[in-house]
C-alpha positions in Angstrom: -78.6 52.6 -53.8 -77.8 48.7 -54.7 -73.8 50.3 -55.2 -73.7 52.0 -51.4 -75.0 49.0 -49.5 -72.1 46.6 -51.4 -69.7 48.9 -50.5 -71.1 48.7 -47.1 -70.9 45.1 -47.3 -67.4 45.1 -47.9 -66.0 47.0 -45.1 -68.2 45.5 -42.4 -66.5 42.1 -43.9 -62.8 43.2 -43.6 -63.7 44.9 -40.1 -64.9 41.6 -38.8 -62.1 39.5 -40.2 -59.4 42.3 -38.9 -61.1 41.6 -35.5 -60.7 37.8 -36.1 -57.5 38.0 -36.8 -56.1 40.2 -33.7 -58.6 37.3 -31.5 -56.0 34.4 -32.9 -52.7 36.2 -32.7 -53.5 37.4 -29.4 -54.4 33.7 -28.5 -50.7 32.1 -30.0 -48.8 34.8 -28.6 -49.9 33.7 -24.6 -49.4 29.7 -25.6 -46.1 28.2 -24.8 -44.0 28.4 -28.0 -42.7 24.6 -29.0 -39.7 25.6 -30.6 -38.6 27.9 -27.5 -35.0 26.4 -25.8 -35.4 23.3 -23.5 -32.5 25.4 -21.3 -33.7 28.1 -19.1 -30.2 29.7 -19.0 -31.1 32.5 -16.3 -32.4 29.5 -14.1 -29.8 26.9 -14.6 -29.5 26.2 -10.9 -33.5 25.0 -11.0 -32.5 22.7 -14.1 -30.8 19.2 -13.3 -29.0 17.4 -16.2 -28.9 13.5 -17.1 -25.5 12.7 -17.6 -23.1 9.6 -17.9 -19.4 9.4 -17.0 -16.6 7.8 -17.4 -13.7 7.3 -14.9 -10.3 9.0 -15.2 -8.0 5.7 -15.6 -4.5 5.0 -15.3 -2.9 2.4 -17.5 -1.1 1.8 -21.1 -2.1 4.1 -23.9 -2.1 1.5 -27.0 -1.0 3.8 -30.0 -1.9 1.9 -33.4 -1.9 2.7 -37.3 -5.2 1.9 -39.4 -5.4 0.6 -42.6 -7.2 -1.7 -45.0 -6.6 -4.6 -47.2 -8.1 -7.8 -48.5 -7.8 -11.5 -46.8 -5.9 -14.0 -49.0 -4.6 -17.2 -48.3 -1.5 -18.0 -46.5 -0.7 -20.7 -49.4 -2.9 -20.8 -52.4 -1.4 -23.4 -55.5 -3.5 -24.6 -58.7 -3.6 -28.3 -58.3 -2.4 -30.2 -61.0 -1.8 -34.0 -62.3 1.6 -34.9 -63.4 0.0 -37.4 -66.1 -3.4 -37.4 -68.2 -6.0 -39.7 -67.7 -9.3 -40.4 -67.0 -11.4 -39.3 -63.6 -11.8 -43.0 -62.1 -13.1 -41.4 -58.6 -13.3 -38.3 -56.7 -13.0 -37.9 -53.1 -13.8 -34.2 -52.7 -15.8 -31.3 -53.4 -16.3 -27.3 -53.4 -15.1 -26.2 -49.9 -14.2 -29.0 -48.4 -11.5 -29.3 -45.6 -8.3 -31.7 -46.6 -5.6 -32.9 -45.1 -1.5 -33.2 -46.0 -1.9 -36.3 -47.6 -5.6 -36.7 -48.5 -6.7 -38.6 -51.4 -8.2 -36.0 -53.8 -8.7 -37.5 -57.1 -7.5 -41.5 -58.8 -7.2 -41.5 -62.2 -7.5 -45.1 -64.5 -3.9 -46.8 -64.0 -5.0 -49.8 -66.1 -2.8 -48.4 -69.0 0.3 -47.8 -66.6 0.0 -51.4 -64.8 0.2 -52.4 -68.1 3.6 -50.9 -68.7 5.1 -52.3 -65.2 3.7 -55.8 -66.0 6.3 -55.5 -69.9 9.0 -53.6 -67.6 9.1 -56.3 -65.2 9.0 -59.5 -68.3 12.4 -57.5 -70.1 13.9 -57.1 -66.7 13.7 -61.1 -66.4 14.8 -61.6 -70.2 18.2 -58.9 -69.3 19.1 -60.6 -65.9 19.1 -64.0 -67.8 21.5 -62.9 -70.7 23.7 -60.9 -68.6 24.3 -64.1 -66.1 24.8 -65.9 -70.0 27.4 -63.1 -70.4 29.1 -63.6 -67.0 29.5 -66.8 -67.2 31.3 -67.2 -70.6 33.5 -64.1 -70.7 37.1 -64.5 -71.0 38.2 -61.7 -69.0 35.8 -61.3 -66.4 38.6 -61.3 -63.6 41.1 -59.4 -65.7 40.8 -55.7 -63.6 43.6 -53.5 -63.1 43.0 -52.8 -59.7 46.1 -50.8 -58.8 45.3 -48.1 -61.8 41.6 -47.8 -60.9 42.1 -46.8 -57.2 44.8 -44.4 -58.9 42.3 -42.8 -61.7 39.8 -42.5 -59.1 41.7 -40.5 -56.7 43.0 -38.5 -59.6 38.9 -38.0 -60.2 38.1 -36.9 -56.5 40.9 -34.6 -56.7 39.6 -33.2 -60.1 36.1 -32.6 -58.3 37.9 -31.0 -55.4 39.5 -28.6 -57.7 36.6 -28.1 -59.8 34.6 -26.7 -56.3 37.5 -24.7 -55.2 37.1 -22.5 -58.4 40.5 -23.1 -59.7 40.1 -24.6 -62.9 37.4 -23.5 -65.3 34.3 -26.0 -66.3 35.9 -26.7 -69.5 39.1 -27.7 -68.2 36.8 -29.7 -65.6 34.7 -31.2 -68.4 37.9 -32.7 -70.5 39.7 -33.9 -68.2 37.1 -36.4 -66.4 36.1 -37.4 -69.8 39.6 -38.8 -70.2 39.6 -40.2 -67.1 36.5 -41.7 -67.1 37.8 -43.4 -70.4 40.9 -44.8 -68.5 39.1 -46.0 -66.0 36.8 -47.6 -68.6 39.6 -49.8 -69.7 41.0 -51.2 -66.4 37.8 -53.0 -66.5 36.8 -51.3 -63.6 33.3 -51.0 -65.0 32.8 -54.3 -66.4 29.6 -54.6 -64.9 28.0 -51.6 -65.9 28.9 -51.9 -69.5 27.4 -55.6 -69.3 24.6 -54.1 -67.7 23.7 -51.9 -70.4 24.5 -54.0 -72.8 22.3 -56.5 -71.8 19.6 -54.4 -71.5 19.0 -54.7 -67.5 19.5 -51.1 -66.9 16.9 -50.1 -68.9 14.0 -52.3 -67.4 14.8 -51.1 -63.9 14.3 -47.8 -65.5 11.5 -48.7 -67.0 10.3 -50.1 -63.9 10.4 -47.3 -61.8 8.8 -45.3 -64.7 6.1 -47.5 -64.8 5.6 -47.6 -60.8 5.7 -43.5 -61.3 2.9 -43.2 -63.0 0.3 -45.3 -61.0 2.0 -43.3 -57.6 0.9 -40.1 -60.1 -2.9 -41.6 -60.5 -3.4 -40.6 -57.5 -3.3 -36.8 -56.6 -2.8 -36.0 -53.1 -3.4 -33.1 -50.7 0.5 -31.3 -50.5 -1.1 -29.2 -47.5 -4.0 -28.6 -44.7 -6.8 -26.1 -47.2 -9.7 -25.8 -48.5 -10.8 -26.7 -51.8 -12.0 -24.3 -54.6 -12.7 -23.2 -57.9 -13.4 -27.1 -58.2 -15.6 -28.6 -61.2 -14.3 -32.1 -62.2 -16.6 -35.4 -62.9 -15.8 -38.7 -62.9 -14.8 -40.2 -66.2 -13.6 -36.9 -67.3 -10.2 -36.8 -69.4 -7.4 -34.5 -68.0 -4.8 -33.9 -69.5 -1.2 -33.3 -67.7 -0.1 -30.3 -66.0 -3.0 -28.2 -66.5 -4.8 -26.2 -63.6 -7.8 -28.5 -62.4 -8.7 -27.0 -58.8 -7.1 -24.4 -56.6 -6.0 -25.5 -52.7 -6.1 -22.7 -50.4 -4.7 -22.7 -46.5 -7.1 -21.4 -44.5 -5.8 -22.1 -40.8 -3.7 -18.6 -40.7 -4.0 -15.9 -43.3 -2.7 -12.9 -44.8 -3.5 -9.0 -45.4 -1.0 -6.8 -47.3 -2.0 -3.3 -46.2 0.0 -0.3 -47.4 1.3 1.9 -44.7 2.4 5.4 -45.6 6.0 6.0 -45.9 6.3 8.6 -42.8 4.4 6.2 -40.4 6.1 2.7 -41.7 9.0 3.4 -40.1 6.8 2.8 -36.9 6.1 -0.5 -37.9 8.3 -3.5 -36.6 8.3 -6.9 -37.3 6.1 -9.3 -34.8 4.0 -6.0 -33.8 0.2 -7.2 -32.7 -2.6 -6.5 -34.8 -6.0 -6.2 -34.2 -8.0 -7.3 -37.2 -12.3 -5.9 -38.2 -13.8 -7.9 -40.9 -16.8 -6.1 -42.0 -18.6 -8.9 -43.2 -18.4 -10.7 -39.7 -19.8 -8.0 -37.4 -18.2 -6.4 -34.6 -15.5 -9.3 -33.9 -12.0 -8.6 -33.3 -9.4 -11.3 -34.5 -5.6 -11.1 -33.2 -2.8 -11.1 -35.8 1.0 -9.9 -36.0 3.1 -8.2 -38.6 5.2 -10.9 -40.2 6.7 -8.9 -43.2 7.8 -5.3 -44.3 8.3 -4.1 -47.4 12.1 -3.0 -48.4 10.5 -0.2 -50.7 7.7 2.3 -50.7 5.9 2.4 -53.7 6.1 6.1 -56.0 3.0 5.8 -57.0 0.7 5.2 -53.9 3.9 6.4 -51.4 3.2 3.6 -49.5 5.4 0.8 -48.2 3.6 -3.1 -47.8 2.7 -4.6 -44.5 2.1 -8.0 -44.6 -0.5 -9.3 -41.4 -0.5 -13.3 -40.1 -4.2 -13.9 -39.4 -4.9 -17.0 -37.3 -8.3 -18.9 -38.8 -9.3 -21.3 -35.9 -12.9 -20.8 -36.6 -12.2 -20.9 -40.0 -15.1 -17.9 -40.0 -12.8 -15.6 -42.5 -12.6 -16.7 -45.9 -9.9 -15.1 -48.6 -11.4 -12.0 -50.1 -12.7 -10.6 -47.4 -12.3 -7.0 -46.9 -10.6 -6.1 -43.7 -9.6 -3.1 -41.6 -6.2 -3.5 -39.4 -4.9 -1.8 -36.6 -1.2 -1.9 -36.0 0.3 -1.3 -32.4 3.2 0.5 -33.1 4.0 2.2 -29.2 2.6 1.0 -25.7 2.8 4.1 -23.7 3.1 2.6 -20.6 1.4 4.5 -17.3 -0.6 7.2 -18.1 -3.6 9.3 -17.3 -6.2 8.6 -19.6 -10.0 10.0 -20.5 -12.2 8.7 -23.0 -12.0 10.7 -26.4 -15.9 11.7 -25.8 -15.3 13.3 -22.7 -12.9 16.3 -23.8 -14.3 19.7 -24.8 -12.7 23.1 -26.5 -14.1 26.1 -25.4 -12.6 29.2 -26.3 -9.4 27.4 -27.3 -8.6 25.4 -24.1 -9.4 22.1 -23.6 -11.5 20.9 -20.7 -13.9 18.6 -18.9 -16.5 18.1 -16.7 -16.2 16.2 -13.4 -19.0 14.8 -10.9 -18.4 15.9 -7.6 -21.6 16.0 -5.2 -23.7 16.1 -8.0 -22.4 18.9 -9.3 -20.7 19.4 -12.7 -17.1 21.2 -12.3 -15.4 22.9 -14.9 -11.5 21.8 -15.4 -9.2 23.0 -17.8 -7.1 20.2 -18.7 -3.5 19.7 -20.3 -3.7 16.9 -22.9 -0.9 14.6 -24.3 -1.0 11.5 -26.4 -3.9 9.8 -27.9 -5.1 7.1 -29.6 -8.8 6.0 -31.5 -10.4 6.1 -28.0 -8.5 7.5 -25.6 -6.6 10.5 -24.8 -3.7 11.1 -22.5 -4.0 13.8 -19.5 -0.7 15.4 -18.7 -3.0 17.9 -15.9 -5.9 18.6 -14.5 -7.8 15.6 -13.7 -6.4 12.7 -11.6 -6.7 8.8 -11.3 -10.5 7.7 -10.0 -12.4 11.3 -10.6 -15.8 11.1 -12.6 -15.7 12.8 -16.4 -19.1 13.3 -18.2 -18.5 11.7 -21.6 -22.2 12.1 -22.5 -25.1 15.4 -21.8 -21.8 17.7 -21.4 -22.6 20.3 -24.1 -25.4 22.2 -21.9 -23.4 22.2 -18.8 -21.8 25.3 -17.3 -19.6 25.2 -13.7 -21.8 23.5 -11.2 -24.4 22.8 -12.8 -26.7 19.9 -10.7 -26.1 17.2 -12.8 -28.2 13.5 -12.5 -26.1 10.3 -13.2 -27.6 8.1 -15.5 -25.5 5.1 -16.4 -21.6 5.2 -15.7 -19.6 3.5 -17.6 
């Protein structure tokens, strides 16, 4: 008995759930389905569409070749000292701004003021004993005259030859030795043989030496930069000609891009360039093409275009990654659309017009192009409406709603 009323049970329970069931499907099946289309195709002409437009220009179609590269100076050099010594005082720092001429670093010249102060005392000690020598020699006035203007022509002709290319630098060599010699003994250079002699020569030497190295205690700017890579104290030895900072020249710059070796012949020196640093938003900084590579490299196949960049703002530091744009044809007078607005539908090209707030259909004929805009050879004309946004639901006259032209 217990068995029969549990199977009872049972099928009263899946009868009522069956009924529960139909009650809820039933219910869905009359509620308006959220994934059904927003487009009521068989009613298009109830449906209005938000659209923007664009319109149909005429002007110069800018055609341009992309590419990328990294900022680096226009001059860079590692700054060196011509002479060791010790950091007395420094006048700059990391990043700073200098001009040709600025005073960047002065080294201790105690040691070299030193040396002029001994040049100068064997300088007077020479010009004494060669007025001693002067004065007592027996043939100061004895000077062939006549054969000294005669060896020295014989010498400016030698030096004549020796330019021309007809005698050899051997030949050259020997013969002004021997007629430096003749010279020599007309007494023609009496002077300089009591100069040396006397010592004089060697403490102007030794003088200008000496005044040499406290002009070289003082290291100044060569050009217009920006310091870097700087990390000097004072009292710090340095020694001579090693690297101690790097100067860079920031007011114009320079990105070598590689172009590819069918499109470089494009390229032409002086063509603009519009310049896209990532790192400083969506600013566009003018340059021009100032070198082009004689070569194309096998590796990359590639030939290297070099970009002036003017700095004015000094905003763009070396480093930098940058994108460049090349204009390499100015089409001049032509029909243009925005890229946006053109469509392919079953192979032909075509766009949408605004005309009485209706969207119209147009096949078009399309020619050039370039990142943003594309040449239109028919179809369209100067001053029409295109839809360059909300065009991909429209069909031929469909009512269409203006929303923000361009």
């Amino acid at each position: 008995m217990n068995k029969s009323k549990n199977i009872f049970a049972v099928i009263f329970f899946l009868i009522l759930l069956g009924l529960v069931l139909i009650f809820f499907v039933g219910k869905n099946n009359n509620a308006p389905s959220e994934n059904k289309a927003a487009v009521e195709y068989g009613n298009l002409n109830k449906i209005v569409f938000d659209v923007k437009t664009a319109e149909v220009l005429r002007g110069d179609l800018i055609k341009r070749i992309s590419a990328d590269g990294i900022v680096k100076a226009n001059k860079e050099i590692d700054v060196v000292s011509k002479i060791g010594g010790i950091i007395e005082k420094i006048y700059i720092d990391e990043g700073k701004y200098v001009k040709k001429g600025d005073l960047l670093l002065k080294l201790n010249d105690d040691e070299y003021r030193i040396e002029l102060k001994e040049a100068q005392n064997k300088l007077t000690a020479a010009e004494v004993e060669l007025a001693f020598v002067k004065k007592f020699s027996s043939n100061k006035n004895n000077v062939d005259v006549k054969k000294a203007k005669l060896i020295n022509e014989k010498l400016n002709a030698l030096d004549k030859e020796f330019s021309a290319g007809r005698i050899s630098k051997k030949e050259y060599e020997l013969e002004k030795s021997d007629l430096e010699i003749q010279l020599f003994l007309t007494g023609a250079k009496r002077e300089e043989v009591l100069k040396n002699n006397s010592g004089y020569n060697n403490a102007i030497n030794s003088i200008a030496r000496a005044k040499l190295n406290i002009k070289n205690t003082e290291l100044r700017a060569p050009f217009n930069g920006v310091v870097g890579d700087f990390n000097l104290s004072v009292g710090e030895l340095i020694p001579s000609w090693k690297k101690l900072f790097k100067l860079f020249q920031t007011d114009s710059l320079k990105i070598d891009v590689g172009i590819l070796e069918d499109e470089i012949d494009k390229v032409r020196l002086g063509s603009s360039a519009l310049v896209k640093i990532g790192a400083l938003g969506n600013n566009v900084f003018k340059g021009k093409v100032i070198s082009i590579s004689p070569f194309i490299n096998t590796e990359t196949k590639t030939g290297k275009v070099t970009i002036l960049l003017f700095n004015k703002n000094k905003r763009i530091k070396p480093g930098m990654f940058a994108n460049v744009n090349i204009q390499v044809a100015k089409l001049k007078n032509r029909i243009l659309i925005p890229k946006q607005a053109l469509l392919v539908r079953n192979n032909r090209t075509l766009v949408f017009t605004v005309e009485d707030s209706l969207a119209k259909w147009k096949y078009v004929k399309t020619g050039e192009e370039n990142d943003k805009f594309i040449e239109i050879i028919s179809g369209v004309k100067p001053g029409e409406d295109v839809v360059v946004s909300g065009q991909f639901n429209l069909a031929h006259d469909s009512k269409v709603r203006v929303i923000n032209k361009k």
